[in-house]
FIRO-629330 format. One record per atom (N, C-alpha, C): residue in three letters; x, y, z. Coordinates in steps of 0.02 Angstrom, whole numbers, padded with zeros to 5 digits, always signed. Layout:
! residues N
ALAXYZ ...
! end
This chain:
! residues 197
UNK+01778+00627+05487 UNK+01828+00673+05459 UNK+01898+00654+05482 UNK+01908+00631+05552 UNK+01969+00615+05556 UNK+02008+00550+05531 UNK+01947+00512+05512 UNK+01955+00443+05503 UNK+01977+00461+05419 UNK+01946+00489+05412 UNK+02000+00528+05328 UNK+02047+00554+05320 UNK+02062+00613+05381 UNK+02126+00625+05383 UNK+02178+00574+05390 UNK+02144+00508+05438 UNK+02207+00468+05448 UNK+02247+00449+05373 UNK+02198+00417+05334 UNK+02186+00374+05299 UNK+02227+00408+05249 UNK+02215+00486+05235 UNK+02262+00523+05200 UNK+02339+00532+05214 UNK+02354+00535+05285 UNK+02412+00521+05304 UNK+02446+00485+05286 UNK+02425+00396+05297 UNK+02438+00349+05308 UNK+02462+00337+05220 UNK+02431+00367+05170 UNK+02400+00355+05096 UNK+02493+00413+05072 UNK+02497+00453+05104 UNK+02536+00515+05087 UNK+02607+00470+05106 UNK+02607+00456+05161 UNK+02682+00404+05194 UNK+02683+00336+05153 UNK+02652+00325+05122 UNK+02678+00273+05077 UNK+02709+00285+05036 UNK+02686+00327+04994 UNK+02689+00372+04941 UNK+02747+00387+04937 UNK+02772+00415+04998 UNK+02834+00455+05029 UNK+02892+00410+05023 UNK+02871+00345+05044 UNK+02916+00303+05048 UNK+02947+00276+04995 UNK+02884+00285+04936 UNK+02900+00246+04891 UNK+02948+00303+04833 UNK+02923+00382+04835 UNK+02947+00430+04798 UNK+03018+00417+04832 UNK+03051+00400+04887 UNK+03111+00409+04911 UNK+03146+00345+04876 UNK+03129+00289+04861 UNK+03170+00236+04851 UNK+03173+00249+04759 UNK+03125+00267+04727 UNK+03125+00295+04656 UNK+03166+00348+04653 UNK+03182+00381+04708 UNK+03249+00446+04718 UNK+03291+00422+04697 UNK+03315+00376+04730 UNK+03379+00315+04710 UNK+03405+00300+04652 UNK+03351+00280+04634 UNK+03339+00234+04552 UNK+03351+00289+04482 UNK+03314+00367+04533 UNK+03342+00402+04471 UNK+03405+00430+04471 UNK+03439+00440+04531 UNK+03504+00429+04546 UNK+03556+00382+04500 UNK+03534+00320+04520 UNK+03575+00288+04478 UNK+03549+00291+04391 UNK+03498+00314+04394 UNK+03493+00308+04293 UNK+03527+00364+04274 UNK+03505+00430+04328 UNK+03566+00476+04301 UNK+03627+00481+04298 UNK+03661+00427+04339 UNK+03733+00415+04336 UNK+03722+00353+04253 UNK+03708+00307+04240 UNK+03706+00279+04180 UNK+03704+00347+04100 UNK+03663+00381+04120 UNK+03670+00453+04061 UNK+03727+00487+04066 UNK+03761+00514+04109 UNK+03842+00543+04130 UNK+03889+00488+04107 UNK+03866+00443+04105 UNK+03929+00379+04107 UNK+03917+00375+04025 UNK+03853+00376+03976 UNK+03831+00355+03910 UNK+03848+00285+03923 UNK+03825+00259+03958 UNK+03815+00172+03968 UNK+03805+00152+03909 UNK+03821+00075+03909 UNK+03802+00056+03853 UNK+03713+00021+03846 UNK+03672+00039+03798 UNK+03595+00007+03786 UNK+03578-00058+03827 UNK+03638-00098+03781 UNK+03617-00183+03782 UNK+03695-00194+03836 UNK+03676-00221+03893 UNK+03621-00237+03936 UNK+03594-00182+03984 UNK+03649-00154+03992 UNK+03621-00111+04063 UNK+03562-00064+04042 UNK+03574-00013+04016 UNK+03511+00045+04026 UNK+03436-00023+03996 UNK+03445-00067+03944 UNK+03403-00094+03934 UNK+03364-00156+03995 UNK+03408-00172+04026 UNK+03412-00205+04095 UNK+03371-00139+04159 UNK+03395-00086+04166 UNK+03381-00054+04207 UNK+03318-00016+04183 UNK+03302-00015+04115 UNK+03205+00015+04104 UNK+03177-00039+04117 UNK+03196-00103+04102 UNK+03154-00160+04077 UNK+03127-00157+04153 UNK+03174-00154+04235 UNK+03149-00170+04306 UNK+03108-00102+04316 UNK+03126-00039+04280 UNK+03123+00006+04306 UNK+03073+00044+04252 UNK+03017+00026+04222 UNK+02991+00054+04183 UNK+02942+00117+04183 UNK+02926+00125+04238 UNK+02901+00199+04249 UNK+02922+00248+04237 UNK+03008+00259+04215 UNK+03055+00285+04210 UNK+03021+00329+04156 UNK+02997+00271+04114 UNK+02989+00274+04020 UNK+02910+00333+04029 UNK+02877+00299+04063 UNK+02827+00316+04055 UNK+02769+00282+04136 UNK+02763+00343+04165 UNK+02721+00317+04224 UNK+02648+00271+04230 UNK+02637+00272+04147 UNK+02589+00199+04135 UNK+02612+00128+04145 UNK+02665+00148+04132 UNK+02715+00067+04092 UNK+02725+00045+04183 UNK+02693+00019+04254 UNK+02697-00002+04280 UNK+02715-00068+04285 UNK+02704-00105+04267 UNK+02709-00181+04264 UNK+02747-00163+04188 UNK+02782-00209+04193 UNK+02831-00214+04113 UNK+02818-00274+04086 UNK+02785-00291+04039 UNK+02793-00351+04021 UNK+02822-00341+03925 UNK+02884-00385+03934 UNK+02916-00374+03858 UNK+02883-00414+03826 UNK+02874-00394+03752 UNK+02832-00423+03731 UNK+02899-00462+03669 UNK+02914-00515+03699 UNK+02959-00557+03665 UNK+02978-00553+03596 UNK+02913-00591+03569 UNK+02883-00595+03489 UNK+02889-00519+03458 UNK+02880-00473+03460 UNK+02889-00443+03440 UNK+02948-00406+03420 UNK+02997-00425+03496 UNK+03053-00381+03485 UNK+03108-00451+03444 UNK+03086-00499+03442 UNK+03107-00556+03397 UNK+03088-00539+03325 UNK+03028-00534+03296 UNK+03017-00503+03233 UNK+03064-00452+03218 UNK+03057-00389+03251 UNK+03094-00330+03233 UNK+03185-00348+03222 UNK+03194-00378+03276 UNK+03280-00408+03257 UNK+03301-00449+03208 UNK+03243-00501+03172 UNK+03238-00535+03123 UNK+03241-00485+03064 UNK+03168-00445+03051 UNK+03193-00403+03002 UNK+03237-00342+02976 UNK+03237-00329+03042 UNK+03306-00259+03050 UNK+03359-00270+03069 UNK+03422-00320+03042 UNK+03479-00348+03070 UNK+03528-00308+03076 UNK+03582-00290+03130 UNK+03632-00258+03145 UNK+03691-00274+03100 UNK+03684-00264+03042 UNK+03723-00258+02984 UNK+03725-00165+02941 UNK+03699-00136+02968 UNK+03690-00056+02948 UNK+03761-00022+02966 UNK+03787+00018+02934 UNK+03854+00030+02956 UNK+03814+00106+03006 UNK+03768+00136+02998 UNK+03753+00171+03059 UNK+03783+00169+03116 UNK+03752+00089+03133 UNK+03749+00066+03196 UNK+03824+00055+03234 UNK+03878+00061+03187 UNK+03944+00076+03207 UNK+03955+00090+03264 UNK+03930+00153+03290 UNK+03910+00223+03332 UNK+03892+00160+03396 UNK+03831+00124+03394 UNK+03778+00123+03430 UNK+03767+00032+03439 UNK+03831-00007+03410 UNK+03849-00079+03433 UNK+03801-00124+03408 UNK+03726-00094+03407 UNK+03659-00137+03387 UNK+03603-00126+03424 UNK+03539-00147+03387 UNK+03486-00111+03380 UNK+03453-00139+03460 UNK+03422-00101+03489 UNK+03396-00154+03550 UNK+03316-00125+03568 UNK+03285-00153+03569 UNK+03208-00164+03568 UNK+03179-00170+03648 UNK+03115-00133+03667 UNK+03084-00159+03718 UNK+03022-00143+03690 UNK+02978-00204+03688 UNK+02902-00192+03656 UNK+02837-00220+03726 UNK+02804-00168+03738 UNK+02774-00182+03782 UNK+02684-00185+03779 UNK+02648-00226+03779 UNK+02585-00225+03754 UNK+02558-00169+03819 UNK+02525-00142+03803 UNK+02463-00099+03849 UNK+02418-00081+03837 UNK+02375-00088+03841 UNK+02275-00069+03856 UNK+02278-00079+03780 UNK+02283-00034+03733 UNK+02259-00047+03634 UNK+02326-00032+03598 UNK+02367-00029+03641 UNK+02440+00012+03610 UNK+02497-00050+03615 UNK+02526-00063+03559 UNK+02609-00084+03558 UNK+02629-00041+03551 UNK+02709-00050+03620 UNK+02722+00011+03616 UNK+02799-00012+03599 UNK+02840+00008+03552 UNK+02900-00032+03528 UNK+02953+00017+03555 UNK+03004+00016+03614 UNK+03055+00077+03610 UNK+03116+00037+03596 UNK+03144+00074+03555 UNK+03219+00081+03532 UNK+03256+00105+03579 UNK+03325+00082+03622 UNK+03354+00114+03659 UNK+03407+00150+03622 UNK+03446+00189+03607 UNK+03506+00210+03601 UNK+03544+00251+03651 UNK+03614+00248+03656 UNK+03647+00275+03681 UNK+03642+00359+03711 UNK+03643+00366+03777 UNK+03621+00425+03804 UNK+03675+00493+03748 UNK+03717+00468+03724 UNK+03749+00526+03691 UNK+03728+00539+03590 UNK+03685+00473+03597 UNK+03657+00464+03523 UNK+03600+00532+03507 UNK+03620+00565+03455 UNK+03561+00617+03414 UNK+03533+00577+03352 UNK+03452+00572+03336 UNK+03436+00555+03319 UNK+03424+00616+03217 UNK+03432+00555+03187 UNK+03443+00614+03113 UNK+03377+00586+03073 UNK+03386+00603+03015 UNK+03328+00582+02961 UNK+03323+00499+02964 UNK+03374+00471+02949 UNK+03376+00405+02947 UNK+03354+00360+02993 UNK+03353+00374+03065 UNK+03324+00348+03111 UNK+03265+00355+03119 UNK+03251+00403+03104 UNK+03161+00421+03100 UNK+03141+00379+03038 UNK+03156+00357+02997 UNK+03131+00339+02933 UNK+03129+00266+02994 UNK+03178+00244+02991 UNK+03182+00173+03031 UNK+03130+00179+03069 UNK+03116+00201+03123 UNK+03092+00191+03175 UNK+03009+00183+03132 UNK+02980+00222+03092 UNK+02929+00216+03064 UNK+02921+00157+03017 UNK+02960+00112+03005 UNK+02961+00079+02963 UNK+02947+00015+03009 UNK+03000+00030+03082 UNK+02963-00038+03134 UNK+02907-00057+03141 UNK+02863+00015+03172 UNK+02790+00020+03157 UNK+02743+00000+03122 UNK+02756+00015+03051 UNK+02738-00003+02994 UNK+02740-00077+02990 UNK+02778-00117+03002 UNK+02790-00199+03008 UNK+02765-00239+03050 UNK+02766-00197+03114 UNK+02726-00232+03161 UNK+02680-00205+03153 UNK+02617-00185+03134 UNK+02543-00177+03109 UNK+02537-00232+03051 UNK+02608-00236+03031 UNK+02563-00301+02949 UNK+02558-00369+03013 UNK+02608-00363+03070 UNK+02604-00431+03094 UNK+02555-00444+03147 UNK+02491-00401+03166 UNK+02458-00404+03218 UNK+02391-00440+03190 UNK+02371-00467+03124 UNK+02328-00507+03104 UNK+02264-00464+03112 UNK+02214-00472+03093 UNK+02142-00459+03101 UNK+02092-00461+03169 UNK+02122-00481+03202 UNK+02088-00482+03274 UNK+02122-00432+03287 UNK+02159-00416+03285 UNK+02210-00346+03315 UNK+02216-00285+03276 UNK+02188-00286+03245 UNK+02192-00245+03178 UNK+02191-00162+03188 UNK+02166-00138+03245 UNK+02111-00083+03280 UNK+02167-00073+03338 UNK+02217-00092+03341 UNK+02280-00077+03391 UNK+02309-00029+03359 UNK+02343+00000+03406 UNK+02393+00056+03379 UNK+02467+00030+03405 UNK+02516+00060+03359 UNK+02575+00039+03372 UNK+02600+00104+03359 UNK+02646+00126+03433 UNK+02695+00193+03430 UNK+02764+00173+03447 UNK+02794+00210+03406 UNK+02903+00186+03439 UNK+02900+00245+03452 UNK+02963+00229+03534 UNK+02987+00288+03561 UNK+03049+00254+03559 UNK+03070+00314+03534 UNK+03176+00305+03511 UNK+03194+00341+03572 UNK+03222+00319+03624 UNK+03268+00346+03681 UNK+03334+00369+03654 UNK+03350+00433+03671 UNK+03415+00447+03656 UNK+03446+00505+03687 UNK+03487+00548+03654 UNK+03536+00608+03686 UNK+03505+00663+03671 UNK+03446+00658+03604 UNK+03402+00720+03574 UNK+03423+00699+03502 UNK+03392+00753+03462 UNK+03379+00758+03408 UNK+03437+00812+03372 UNK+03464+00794+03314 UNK+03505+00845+03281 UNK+03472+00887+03242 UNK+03495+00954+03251 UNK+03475+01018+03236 UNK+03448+01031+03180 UNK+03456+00996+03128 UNK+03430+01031+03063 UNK+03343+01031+03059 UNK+03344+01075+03003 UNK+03275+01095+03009 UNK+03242+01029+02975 UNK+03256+01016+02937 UNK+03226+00960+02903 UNK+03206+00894+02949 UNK+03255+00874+02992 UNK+03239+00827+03050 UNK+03206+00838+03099 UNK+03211+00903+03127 UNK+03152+00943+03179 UNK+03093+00926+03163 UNK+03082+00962+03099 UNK+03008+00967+03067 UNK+02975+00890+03041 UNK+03009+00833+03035 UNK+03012+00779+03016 UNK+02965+00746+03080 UNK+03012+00753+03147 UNK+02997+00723+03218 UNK+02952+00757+03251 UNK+02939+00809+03238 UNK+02881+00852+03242 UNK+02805+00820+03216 UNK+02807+00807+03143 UNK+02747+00774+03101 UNK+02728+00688+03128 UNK+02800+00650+03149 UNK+02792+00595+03166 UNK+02762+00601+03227 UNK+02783+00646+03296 UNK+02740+00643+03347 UNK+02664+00657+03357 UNK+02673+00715+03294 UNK+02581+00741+03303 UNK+02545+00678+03267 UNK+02562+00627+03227 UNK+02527+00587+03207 UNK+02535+00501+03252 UNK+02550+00544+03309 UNK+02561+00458+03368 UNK+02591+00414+03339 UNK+02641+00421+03298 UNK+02668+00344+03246 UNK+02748+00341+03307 UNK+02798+00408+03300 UNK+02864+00425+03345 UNK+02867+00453+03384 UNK+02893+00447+03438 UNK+02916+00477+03476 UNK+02978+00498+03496 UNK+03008+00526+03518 UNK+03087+00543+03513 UNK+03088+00551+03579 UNK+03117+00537+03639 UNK+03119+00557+03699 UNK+03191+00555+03728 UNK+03215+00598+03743 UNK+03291+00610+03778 UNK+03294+00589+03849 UNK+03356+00564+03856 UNK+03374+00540+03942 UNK+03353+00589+03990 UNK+03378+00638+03962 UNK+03376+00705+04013 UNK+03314+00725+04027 UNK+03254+00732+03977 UNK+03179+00732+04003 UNK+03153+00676+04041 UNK+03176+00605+04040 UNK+03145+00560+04061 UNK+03163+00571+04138 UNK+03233+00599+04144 UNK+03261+00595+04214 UNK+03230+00655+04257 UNK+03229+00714+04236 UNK+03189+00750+04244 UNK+03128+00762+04273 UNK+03071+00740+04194 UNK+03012+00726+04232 UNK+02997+00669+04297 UNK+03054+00623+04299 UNK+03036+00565+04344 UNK+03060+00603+04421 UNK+03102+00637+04398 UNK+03146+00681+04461 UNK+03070+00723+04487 UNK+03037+00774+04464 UNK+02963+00823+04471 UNK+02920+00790+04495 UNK+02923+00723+04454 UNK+02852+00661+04488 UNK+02851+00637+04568 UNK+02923+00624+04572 UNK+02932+00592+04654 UNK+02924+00658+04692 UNK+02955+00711+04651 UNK+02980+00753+04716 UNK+02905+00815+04739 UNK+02846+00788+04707 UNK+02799+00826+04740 UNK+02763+00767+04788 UNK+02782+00700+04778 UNK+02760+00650+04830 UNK+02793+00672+04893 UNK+02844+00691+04897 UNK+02897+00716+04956 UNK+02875+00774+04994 UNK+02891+00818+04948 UNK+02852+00888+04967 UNK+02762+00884+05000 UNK+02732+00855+04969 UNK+02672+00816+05026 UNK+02665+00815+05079 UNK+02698+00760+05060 UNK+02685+00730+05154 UNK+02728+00759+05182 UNK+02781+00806+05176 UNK+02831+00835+05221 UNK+02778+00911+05260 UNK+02723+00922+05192 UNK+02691+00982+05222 UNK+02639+00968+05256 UNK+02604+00884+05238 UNK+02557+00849+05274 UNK+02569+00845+05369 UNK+02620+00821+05362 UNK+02645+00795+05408 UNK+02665+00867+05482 UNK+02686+00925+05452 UNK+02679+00962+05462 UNK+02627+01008+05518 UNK+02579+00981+05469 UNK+02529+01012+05492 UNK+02485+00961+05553 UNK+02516+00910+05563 UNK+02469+00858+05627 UNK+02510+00855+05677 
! end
């Protein structure tokens, strides 16, 4: 029994160590959202090292090149949209049965009808390009941004795209958030672990 307690200790202070240096990191991503950094390079630079950010699966990051080469091939930064938003920037990451394609935009960017149409249309392209051995993969885009604009028609739009796993819409402010809740019960832990020996 004690040889478990250690082991839990020992298991909790890592943990600790590591929720404290990810403190940092969300520190500085939340100063990149206050600032509305720009996509390409930095915030895209700082998920690409820092991808747990996105999603606490996405451990290891590996970009999936080819893909985000396809998508820039067929979706060229010629859209007067993109005015706003400088150009389109891609991180595609293979995992377990899922491509997972995210769009970065600007922490102050709201996402409208038109972007949702886009973003489903990436999807849609990269499934024609995954060939027959791959066929049985799923491909989801998550559009990073500032949130979603208000109308009902776009709500209810990003609503249907999420319940059918095709979009995702995810705001700075939840990512920072939930990543902020994640570390900070590693902390709270071992501070009450520790406590108690």
């Amino acid at each position: 029994i004690k040889l478990f307690k250690d082991w839990q200790i020992i298991e909790a202070k890592e943990m600790y160590r590591l929720a404290l240096v990810r403190i940092e990191t969300i520190k500085k991503f939340e100063k990149f959202i206050k600032e509305n950094a720009r996509e390409v390079p930095t915030i895209h630079n700082f998920l690409k090292s820092f991808s747990w950010l996105l999603d606490p699966r996405l451990m290891n990051f590996r970009d999936e090149v080819t893909y985000s080469t396809l998508l820039r091939e067929k979706f060229p930064d010629d859209d007067e949209e993109l005015e706003e938003n400088k150009r389109i920037d891609f991180l595609c990451v293979d995992f377990s049965d899922t491509i997972f394609i995210i769009e970065l935009k600007r922490p102050d960017h709201k996402v409208n009808d038109k972007t949702l149409k886009q973003a489903l249309e990436y999807s849609s392209f990269i499934e024609t390009k995954l060939g027959n051995e791959n066929k049985n993969r799923r491909v989801e885009v998550f559009v990073i941004c500032g949130g979603i604009v208000s109308t009902p028609s776009v709500q209810k739009q990003a609503n249907a795209l999420r319940e059918s796993r095709d979009v995702y819409i995810k705001d700075y402010y939840s990512l920072l958030k939930n990543a902020r809740n994640y570390h900070q019960e590693f902390i709270e832990k071992y501070e009450e672990m520790t406590k108690i020996t």
